[in-house]
C-alpha positions in Angstrom: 11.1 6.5 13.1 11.2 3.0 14.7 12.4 0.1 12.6 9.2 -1.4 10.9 8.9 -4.2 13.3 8.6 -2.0 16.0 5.3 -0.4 14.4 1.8 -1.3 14.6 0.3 -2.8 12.2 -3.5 -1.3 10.6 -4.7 -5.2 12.8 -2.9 -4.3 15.9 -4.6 -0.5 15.9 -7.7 -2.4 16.0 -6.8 -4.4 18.9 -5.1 -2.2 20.8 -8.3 0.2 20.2 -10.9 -2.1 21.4 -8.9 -4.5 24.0 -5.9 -1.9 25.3 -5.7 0.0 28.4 -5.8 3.5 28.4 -4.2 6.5 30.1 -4.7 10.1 29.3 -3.0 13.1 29.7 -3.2 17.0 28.8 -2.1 16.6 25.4 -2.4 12.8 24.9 -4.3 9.6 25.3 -2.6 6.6 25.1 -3.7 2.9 24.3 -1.4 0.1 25.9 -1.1 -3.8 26.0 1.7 -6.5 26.9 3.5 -7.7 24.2 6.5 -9.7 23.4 8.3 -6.7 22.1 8.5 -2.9 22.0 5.9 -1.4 19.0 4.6 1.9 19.0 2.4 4.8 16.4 1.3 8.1 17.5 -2.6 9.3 15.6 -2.9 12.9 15.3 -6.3 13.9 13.9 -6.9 16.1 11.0 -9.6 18.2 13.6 -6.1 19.4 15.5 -3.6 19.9 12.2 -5.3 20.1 8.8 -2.2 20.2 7.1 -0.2 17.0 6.5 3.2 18.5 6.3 2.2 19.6 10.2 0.5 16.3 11.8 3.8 14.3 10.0 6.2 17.3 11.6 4.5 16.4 15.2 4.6 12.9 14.6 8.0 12.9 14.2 8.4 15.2 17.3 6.7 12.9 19.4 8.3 9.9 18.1 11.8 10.7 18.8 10.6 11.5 22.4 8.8 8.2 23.2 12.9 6.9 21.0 14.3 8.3 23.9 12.1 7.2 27.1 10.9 3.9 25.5 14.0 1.6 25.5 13.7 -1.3 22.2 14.3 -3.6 25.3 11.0 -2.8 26.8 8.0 -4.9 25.9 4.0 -3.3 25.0 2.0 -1.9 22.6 2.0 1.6 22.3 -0.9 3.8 20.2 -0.7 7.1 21.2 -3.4 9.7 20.1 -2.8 13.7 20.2 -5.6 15.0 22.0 -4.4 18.9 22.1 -2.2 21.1 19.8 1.2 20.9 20.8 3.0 23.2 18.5 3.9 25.9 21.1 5.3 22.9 23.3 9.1 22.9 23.7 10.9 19.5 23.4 12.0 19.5 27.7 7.8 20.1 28.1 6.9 17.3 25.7 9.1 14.9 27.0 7.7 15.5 30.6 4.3 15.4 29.2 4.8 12.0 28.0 7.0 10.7 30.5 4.1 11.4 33.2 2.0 9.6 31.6 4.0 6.2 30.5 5.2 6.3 34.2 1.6 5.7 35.2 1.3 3.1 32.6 4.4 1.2 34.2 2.8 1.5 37.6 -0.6 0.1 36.5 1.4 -2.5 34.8 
């Protein structure tokens, strides 16, 4: 998990939903906007995981990938949404997954 000032707030969502870019993917949309410092949340639906145990399990999947590519030094604000199940994605395919997509966030940037 990120440190809590590195998470969106339930006010930020809101923004980020109805002002923010977005970029999509196979398995993920994302929401984006400048910022003065890194924040980021990932959404997964209960139409893709009913269970809680499983969308929290994913969550924390995807957040120590976007840990890893997304540097605390980087500024934005990050919401992404799971748009496909990802449970028979390794880690390597994940992380390529998402780094495709934030590298054409940093180009539209």
């Amino acid at each position: 998990m990120f440190p809590q000032k590195n998470r969106l707030n339930s006010q930020e969502v809101v923004k980020l939903i109805t002002l923010g870019k977005k970029n999509f993917s196979s398995y993920f949309r994302i929401n984006y906007l400048k910022g003065h410092f890194l924040q980021c949340s990932v959404v997964i639906p209960k139409k893709i995981y009913k269970q809680a145990f499983t969308r929290n399990k994913e969550r924390r999947r995807i957040l120590s990938v976007c840990r890893n590519l997304l540097s605390l030094n980087e500024e934005g604000l990050y919401l992404i949404f799971l748009t496909k199940d990802i449970k028979k994605l390794d880690y390597k395919s994940l992380e390529k997954e998402l780094r495709d997509v934030l590298k054409k966030i940093k180009l539209a940037k």
